[in-house]
C-alpha positions in Angstrom: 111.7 111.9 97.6 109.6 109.9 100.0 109.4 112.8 102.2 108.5 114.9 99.3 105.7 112.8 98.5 103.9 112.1 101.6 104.1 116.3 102.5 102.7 116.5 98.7 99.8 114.3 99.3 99.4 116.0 102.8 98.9 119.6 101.2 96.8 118.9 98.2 95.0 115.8 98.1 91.8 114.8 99.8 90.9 112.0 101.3 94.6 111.8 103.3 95.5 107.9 102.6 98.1 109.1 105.2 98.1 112.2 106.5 102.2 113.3 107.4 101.4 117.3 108.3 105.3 117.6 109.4 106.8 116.2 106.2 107.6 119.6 104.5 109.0 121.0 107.1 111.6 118.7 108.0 112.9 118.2 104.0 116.0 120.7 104.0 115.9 123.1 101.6 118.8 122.3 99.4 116.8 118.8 99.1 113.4 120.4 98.0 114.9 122.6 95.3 116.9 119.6 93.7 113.6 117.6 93.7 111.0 120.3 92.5 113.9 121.0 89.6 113.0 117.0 88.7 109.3 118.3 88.4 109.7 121.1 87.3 108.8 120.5 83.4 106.0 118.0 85.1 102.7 119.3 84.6 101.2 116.6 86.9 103.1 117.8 89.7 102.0 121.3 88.5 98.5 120.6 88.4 97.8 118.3 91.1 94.4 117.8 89.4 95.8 116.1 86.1 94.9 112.5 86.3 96.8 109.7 84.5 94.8 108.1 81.6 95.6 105.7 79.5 95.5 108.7 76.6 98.9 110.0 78.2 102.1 109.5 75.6 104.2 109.6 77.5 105.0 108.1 81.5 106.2 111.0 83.7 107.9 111.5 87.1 104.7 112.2 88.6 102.8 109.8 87.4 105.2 107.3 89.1 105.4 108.8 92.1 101.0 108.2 92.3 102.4 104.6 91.4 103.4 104.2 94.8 103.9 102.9 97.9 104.7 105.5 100.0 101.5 106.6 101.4 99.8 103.3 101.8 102.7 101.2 103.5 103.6 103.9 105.9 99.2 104.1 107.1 99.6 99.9 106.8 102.6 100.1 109.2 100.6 102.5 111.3 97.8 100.7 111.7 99.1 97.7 112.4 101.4 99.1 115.1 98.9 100.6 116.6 97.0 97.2 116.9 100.7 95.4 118.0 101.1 98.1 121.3 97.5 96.8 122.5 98.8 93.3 122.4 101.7 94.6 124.2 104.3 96.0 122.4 106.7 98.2 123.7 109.5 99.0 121.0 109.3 100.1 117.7 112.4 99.9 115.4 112.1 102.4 112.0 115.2 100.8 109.8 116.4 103.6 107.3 114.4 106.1 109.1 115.2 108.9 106.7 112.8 111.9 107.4 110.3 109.5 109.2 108.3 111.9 111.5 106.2 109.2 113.4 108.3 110.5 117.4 106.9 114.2 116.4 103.7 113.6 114.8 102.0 110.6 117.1 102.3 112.3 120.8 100.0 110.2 122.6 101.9 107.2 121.1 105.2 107.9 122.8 104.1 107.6 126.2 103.7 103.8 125.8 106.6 103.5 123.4 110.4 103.7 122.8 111.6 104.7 119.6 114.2 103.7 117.7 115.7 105.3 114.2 118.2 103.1 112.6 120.0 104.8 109.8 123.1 105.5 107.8 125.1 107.6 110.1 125.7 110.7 107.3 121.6 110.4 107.1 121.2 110.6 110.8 123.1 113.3 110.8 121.5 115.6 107.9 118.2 114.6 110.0 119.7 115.9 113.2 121.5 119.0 111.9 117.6 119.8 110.3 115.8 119.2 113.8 118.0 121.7 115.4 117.6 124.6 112.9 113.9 123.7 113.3 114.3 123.8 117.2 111.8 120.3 117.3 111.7 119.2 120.8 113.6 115.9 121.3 111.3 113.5 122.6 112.4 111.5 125.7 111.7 108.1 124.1 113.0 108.7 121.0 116.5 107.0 120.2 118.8 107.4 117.0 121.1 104.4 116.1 123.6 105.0 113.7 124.6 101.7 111.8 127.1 101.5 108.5 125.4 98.2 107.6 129.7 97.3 105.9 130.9 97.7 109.4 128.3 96.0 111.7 124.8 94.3 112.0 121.5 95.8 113.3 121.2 93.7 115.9 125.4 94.7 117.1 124.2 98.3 116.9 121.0 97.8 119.0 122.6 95.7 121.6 125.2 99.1 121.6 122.1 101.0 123.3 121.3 101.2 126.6 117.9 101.8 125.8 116.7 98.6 123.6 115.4 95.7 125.8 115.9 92.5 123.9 113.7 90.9 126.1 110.4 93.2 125.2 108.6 92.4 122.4 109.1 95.1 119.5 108.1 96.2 116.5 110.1 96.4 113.1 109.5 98.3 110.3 111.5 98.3 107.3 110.1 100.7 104.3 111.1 101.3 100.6 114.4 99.6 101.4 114.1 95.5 100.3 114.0 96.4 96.8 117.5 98.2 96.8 119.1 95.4 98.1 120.4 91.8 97.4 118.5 88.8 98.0 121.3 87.9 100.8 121.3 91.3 102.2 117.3 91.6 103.0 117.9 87.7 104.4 121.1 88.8 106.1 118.7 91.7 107.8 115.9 89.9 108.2 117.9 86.8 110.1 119.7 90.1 112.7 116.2 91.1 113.7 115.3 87.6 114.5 118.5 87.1 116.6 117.2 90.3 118.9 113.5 90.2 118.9 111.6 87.9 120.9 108.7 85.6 119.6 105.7 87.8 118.5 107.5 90.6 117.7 106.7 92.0 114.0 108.3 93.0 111.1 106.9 94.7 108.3 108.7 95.3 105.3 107.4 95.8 101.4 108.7 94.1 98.4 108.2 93.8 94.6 107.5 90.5 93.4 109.2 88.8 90.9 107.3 89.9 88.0 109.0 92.9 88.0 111.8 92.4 86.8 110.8 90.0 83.5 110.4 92.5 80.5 107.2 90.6 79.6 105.5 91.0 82.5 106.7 94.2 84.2 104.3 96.8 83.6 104.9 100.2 81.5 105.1 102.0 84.9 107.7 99.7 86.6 109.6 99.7 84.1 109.6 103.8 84.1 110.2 103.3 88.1 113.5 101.4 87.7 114.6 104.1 84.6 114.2 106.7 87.0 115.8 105.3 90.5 118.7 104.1 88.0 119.5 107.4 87.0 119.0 108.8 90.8 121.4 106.3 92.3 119.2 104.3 93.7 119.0 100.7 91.5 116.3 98.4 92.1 117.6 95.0 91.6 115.7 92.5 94.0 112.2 91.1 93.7 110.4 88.2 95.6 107.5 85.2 94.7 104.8 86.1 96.8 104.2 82.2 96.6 107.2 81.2 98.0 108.0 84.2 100.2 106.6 82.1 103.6 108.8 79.1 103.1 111.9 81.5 101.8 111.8 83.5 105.2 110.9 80.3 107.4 114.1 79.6 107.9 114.9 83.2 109.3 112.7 82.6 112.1 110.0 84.4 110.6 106.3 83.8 109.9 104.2 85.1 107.5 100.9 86.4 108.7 99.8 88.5 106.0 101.2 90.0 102.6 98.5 92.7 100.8 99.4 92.4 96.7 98.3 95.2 94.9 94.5 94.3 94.4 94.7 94.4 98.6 96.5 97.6 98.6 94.3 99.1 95.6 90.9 98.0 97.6 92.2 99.2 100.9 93.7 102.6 100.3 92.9 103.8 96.9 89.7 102.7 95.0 87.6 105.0 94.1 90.1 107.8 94.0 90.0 111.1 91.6 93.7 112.1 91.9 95.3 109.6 89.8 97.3 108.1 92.9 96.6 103.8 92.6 98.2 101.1 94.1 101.7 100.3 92.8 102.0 97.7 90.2 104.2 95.2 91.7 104.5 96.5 95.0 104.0 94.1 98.4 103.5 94.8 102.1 104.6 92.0 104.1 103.6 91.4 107.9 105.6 88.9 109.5 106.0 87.1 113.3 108.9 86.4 115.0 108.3 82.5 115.8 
């Protein structure tokens, strides 16, 4: 699905938030026919120039997937990585890489970089079977670490390769994942990077705050979003206080240097926009330091 929607936005929409030209082609095909059939009855998804008003009776598939933030955490991520390799970074860690295309699609950024895709080994391996039928190019730098999370810790698994320097400072990031998971599990993650990464490495992961997940104060759209990733498998059960999120992860060994709320992410990526894609209610990006 997240692939789905960032090779959507790439193809039809205009200005790219984030522009991920390789998306399509790396979604097997199995996986694009089950997810069109989703949309099929959508006539958002149809008609890529329907907008969302407040007229619309009902909430639809497509109208949560513009509710979203796929598009403007993976352009934060990229930013900001491309800011952390000035200051020195020389590893980058994608946790539940999925169908992340960054090793193919940022060429001039491998050369100063090694890449690491951590994921759930049966994901690993539908990625790897689809990069051989397309006959991608491996690129030297790029490294695939398969961890079961119920077997072993990240940092276990990246130890395990010869390639990761625990020594160097890296760069985490850790998308579209928090939200799935307990409170203890994100903490249990978040307290393995810090045993691996040296001081000033980053991690950025997003969250949804607390709100979501009291019936007064979730909104109409959120509510639609947990409906749907119920009924996909995929429960969202965990929420944070942005208030409190600085002291909760302070005794990880982490620092909170910035955490964009959805005014931030509306203002940045998506004001003034025509196509009905807006910041997601609820939805955090969180950049923290390794102290």
């Amino acid at each position: 699905m997240t692939a789905c929607i960032r090779a959507h936005h790439s193809m039809y929409d205009t200005p790219k938030i984030f522009d991920d030209f390789l998306a399509y082609n790396l979604i097997p095909q199995e996986a694009l026919l089950s997810i069109k059939q989703h949309f099929s009855k959508d006539k958002q998804f149809n008609d890529p120039e329907h907008t969302v008003t407040p007229s619309d009776q009902t909430i639809t598939l497509s109208s949560v997937t513009k509710s979203t933030s796929v598009l403007s955490r993976a352009r934060y991520t990229e930013d900001v990585l491309e800011e952390a390799v000035i200051q020195g970074v020389k590893q980058y860690v994608i946790l539940g890489a999925g169908l992340d295309t960054f090793a193919f699609r940022r060429p001039e950024m491998m050369d100063c970089l090694e890449v690491f895709e951590v994921d759930h080994p049966a994901t690993q391996n539908l990625k790897l079977h689809r990069l051989a039928e397309l006959g991608w190019e491996h690129p030297a730098h790029l490294h695939f670490i398969p961890v079961d999370f119920t077997k072993e810790n990240l940092a276990t698994a990246l130890i395990r390769s010869p390639y990761y320097d625990p020594s160097v400072k890296s760069f985490f990031s850790w998308l579209g994942v928090t939200m799935y998971l307990t409170r203890e599990e994100v903490f249990s993650t978040l307290r393995s990077i810090t045993d691996i990464a040296p001081e000033g490495s980053a991690v950025i992961f997003d969250y949804f705050d607390s709100d979501a997940f009291i019936p007064e104060k979730s909104s109409p759209i959120m509510k639609k979003k947990q409906e749907i990733f119920q009924k996909l498998g995929e429960k969202i059960i965990t929420g944070f206080n942005p208030l409190t999120l600085d002291e909760d992860i302070t005794s990880l060994g982490l620092s909170l240097h910035e955490d964009l709320s959805p005014e931030d992410i509306e203002k940045h990526y998506f004001q003034g926009r025509k196509d009905g894609h807006h910041a997601p209610e609820h939805g955090h990006i969180a950049w923290t330091i390794v102290k």
